[in-house]
N, C-alpha and C positions, 0 to 999 in steps of 0.2 A: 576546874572552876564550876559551881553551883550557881543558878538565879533562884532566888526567890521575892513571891510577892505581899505582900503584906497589906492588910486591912484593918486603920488602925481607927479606934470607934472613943470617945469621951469628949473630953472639951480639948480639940486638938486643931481646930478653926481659930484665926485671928488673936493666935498666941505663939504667933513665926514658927511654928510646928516645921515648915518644909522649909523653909530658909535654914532652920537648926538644923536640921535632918539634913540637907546636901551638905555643910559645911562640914558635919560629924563622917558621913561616909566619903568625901572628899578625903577630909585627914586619915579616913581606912584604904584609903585609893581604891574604895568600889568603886562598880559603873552602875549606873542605870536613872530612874527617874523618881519624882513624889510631886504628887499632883491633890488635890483638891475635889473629893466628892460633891454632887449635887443634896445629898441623903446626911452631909456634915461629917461625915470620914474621910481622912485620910488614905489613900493610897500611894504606896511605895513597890517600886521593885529595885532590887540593887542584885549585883554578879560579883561574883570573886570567891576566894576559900572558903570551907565550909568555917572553920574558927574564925575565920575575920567577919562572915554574915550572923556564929554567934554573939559576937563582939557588938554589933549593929544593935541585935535585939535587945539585947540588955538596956542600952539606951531608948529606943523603941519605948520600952514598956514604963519609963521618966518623961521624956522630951523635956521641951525647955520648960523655964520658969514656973509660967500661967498653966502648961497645959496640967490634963488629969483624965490619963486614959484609963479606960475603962475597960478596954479586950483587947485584942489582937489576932485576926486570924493569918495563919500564914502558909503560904502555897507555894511547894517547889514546882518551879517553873521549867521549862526546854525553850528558849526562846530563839526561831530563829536566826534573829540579828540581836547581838548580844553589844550592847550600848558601850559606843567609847570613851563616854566620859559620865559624871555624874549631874541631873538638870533638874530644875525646877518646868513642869508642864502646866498649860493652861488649866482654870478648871474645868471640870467636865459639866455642861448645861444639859 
């Protein structure tokens, strides 16, 4: 099992970006989180196979409807509590 984090940068704010994003790595039964930058990015971490966190990014670089990302940075992570299930987190102020 791999984590990584992702830093996702476009018009990906109040276009359910992480509501889609948990429901999508839900149905890949990753774990981890997607939260709400202050700066209007995105961040996500998700855990599980390396092909099934390909699987993620591919979408990643879509998301839903409205949005329209623009980059992605992405950083393999070692975390050491590695998240039980997949969450929506506060944003970060």
């Amino acid at each position: 099992m791999s984590c990584r984090r992702y830093f996702i940068s476009g018009r990906v704010q109040g276009v359910f970006y992480r509501s889609s994003a948990q429901r999508y790595a839900q149905s890949l039964e990753l774990t981890g989180w997607v939260r709400n930058l202050r700066d209007g990015r995105v961040e996500l971490l998700a855990c599980g196979e390396a092909s099934v966190l390909a699987e993620l990014e591919k979408w990643l670089e879509i998301g839903p409807e409205y949005a329209k990302v623009t980059n992605i940075e992405v950083i393999t992570e070692n975390p050491s509590i590695i998240p039980a299930a997949f969450e929506v987190l506060p944003t970060v102020v």
